[in-house]
N, C-alpha and C positions, 0 to 999 in steps of 0.2 A: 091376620096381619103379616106374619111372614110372608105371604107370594105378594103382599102388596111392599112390603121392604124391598126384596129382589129388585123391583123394577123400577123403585122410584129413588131409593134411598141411598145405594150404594158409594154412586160417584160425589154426592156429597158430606160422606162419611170417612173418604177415603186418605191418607195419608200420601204425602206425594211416595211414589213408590222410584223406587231405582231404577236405571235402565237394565233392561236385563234383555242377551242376544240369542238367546234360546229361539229357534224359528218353532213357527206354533204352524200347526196342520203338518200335512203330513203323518212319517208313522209315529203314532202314538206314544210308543216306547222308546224310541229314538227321545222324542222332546220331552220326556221325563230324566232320563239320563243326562241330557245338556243341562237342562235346570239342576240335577243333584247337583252336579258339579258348581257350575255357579254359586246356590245356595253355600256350598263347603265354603269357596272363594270370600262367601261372605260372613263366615264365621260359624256357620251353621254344624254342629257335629256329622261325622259321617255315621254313627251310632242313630240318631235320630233321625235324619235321612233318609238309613234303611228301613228303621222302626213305620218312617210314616210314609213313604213312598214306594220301596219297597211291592211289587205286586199291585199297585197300584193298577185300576185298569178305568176306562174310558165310561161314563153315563150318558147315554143319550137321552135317556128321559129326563136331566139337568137341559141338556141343547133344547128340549123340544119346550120343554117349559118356559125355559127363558124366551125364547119365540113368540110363547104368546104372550107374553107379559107385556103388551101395549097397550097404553090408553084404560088400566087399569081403573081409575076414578072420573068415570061415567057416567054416575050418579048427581043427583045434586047435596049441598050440603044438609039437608034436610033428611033427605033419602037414606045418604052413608049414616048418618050420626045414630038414626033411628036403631042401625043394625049391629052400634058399635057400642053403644050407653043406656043399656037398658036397665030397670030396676036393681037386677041382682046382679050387676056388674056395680053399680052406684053402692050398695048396701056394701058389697063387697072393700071397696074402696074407703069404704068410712070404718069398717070394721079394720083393716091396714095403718089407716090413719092412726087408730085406737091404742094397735097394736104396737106399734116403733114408733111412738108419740117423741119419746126423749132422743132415739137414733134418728128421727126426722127432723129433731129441732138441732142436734147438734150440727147434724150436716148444711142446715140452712145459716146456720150463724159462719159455718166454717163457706160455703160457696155460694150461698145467696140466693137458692134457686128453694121457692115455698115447697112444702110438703107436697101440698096439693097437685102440683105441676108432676112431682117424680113418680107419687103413685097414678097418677092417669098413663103416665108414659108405662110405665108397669103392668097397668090394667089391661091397655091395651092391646101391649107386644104379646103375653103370655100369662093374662090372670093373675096376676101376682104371682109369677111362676110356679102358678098348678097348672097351668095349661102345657101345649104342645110347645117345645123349643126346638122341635124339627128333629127329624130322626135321621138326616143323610150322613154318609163319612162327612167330613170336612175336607179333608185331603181330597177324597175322591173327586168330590164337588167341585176344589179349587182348580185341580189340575185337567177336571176337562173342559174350564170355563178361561184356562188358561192356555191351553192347547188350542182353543178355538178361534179363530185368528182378528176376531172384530173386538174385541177388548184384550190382547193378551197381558198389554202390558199393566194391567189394570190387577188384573187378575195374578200376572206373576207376584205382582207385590202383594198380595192377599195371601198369596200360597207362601211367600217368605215370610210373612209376619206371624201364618198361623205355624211352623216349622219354629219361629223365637218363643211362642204361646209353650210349647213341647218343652224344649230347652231350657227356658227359663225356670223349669216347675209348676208352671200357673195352675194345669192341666194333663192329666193323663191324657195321654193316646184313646184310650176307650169312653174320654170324656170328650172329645173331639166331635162332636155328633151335632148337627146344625138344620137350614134351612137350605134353601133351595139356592142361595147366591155364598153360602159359606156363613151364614150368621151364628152366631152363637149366645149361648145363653138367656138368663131370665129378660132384659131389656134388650136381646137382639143385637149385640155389636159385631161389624166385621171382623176379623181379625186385624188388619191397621187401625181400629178403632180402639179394641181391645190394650193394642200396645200405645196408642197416643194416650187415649182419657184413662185406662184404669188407675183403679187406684186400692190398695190395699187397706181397709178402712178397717177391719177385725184384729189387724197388727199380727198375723202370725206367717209373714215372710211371703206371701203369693198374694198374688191376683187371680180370684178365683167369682165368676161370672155365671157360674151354675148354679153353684150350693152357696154361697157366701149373701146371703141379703145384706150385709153391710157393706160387701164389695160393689154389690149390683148399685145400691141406689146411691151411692157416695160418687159411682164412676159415672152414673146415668148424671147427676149435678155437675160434676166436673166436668162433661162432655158441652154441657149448655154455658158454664163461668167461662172457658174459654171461648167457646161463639162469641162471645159478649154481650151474656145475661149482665139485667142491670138491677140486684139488689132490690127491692120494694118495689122496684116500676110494676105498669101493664104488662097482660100477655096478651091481649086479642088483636084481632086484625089491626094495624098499621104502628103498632107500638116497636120500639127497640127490639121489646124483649121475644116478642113473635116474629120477627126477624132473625133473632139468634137460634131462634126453634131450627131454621131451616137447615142447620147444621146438624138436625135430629134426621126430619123428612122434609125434603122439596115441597110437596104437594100443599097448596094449601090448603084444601079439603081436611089432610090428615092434622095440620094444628090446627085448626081451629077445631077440630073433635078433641084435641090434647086441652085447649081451654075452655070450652064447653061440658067435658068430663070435670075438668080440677073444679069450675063452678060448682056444680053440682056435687062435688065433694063437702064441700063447704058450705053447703047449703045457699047458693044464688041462684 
């Protein structure tokens, strides 16, 4: 699910991002050094600047990927689902459910959004965060997707948000470690994601979307309350509330596997 976030999910995920004058292309190192600076400008320590950009150098296996990442969901819905919700991803998901039965209910009473809904998005992105949450820098990631001159400004604002992720505490530097478009953690949020919808749900002072499951799934609900999820409504095709999903992923393929999983949570 991560190379399919990369390509579908981002620009609807995205926070409007700053202008920022940094010319992308060109030398490499040159337009990391306009960006430091910038970022400084915009509050950024020059202390974590160097921490995270610092040596920073160029991925072209990020450029080549993203390249291909068109037309990803070429499947039909039948096809994808088949390869997405199988028995011991379902088993899985009940046993989740089992598990933070009272963390799941509180947060639904607090943002509206059913259990069943957070853990498919869960299931989906990263196992219930036993699976893979991407092993790339983040930095790295950002900065050559932001140097490349077809999204940059997209991208500069991802690479600022993940520089405030640092600063603020949320995360180490060595926690910094993501997906192929700069995702992070157990539900996969960009870094403008991370700084719009998180939410400190464990109360001890961070936003923490790695190790925190109270964080992950309180912020994964609040990502959807603000879409404008509608309390007790529908999720499936043509409803409000699969509407507000697309604020999760564009694709419709991909929610309607987010409400064909939560069924099947639930036993439907």
């Amino acid at each position: 699910m991560l190379m399919l976030r990369a390509a579908v999910a981002f620009c609807a995920l995205l926070v409007s991002a700053p202008a920022f004058a940094a010319q992308c292309g060109g030398d490499f190192h040159r337009f990391v050094d306009n960006f430091s600076r910038e970022a400084q400008a915009a509050g950024i320590s020059p202390a974590v600047i160097s921490q995270a950009l610092g040596g920073v150098t160029q991925d072209r296996a990020v450029l080549a990927f993203d390249r291909r990442q068109r037309g990803t969901f070429n499947k039909t819905f039948e096809q994808y689902v088949a390869t997405r919700v199988g028995p011991g991803r379902i088993r899985g998901g009940r046993a989740m459910l089992q598990r933070h039965a009272s963390l799941l209910s509180r947060i639904e009473r607090r943002f509206g959004v059913p259990p069943q809904i957070i853990v498919a998005i869960w299931g989906l992105e990263t196992d219930f965060g036993k699976g893979d949450m991407g092993k790339l820098p983040v930095f790295r990631v950002l900065a050559t997707m932001a140097h490349d001159c077809r999204r940059t400004e997209l991208f500069q604002g991802e690479l600022l948000a993940a520089l405030r992720i640092v600063q603020r505490g949320d995360l180490r530097l060595g926690d910094m470690v993501g997906a192929y478009a700069g995702e992070i953690g157990q539900t996969q949020f960009l870094p403008s994601s991370y700084i719009k919808y998180g939410v400190d749900y464990d109360g001890n002072g961070h936003i923490d979307l790695r190790h925190s499951v109270p964080d992950v799934l309180a912020s994964t609900a609040n990502l959807l309350r603000t879409a404008g999820w509608r309390a007790g409504g529908d999720y499936h095709e043509g409803s409000a509330n699969f509407g507000a999903m697309r604020e999760w992923n564009r694709a419709v393929i991909y929610r309607k596997t987010i409400g064909y999983f939560a069924d099947k949570l639930v036993g439907r």
